[in-house]
N, C-alpha and C positions, 0 to 999 in steps of 0.2 A: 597480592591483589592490587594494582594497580589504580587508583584513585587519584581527580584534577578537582580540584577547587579554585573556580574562578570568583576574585571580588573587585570592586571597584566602580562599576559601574553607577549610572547618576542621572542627573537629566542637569547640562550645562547649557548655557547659551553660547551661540555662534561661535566662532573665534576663540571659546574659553581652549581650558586643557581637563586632559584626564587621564588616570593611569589605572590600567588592567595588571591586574595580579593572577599567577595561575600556580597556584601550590600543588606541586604532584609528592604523591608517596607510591611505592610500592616499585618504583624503577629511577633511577638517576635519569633529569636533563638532560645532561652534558652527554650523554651515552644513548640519547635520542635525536631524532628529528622533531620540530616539534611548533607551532603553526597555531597563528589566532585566526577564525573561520569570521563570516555574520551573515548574517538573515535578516534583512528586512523585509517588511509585511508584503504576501504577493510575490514574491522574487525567490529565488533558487538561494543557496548557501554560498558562498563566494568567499576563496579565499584571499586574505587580509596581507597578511605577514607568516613568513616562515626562518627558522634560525637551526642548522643543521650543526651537525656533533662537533666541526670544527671549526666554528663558530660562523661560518658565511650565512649572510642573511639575504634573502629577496623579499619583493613587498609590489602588491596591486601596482599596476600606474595611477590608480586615482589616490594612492595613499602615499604614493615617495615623496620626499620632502617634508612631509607634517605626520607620519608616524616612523616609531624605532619600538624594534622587539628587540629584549635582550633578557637575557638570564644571569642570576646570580646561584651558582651552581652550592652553594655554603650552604645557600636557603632551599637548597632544590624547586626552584620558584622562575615562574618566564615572567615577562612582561611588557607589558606593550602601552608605549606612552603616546597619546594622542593628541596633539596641538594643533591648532588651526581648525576647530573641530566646524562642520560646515551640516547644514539640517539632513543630506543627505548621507550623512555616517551614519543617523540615528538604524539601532539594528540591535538584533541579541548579537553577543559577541561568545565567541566559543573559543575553549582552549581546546588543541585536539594534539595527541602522543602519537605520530605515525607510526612508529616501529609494532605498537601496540592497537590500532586501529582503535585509539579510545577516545571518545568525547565528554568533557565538562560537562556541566548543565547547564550554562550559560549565564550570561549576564546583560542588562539593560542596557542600553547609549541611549541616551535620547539628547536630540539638540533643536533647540528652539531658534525661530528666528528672529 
């Protein structure tokens, strides 16, 4: 069974940084596709960041430059480090396992201005 636990999340100001954790069990990373989702209030789900089996990553246009998704496949663990954080990142932030159509239960951003 397939299980994401996403942690990390926080509530930083502007500009700070933050790093999402997303621990999967039940299937390897490195042997997925595998993509940070968010939600903000009012607005559709949008994706963030994705980092595919061999190792290529793509990422939003409003997110190139100030995030990086990566995985450390030891830990069977993704993650997505966020710098330059700006008020309108604040969102639930999702880990989602493509090959498996599974989602995390999300985690908080919040960023102040």
């Amino acid at each position: 069974q397939v299980q994401l636990v996403e942690s990390g999340g926080g509530l930083v100001q502007a500009g700070g940084s933050l790093r999402l954790s997303c621990a999967a069990s039940g299937s390897r990373v490195l042997f997925n596709d595998m993509a940070w989702y968010r939600q903000a209030p009012g607005k559709q789900r949008e994706l963030v960041a994705s980092i595919f089996g061999a190792g290529r990553t793509n990422y939003a246009d409003s997110v190139k430059g100030r995030f990086t998704i990566s995985r450390e496949n030891a830990k069977n663990t993704v993650y997505l480090q966020m710098n330059s954080l700006k008020p309108e990142d604040t969102a639930i932030y999702y880990c989602y396992m493509r090959n498996y159509d599974y989602w995390g239960q999300g985690t908080q951003v919040t960023v102040s201005s």
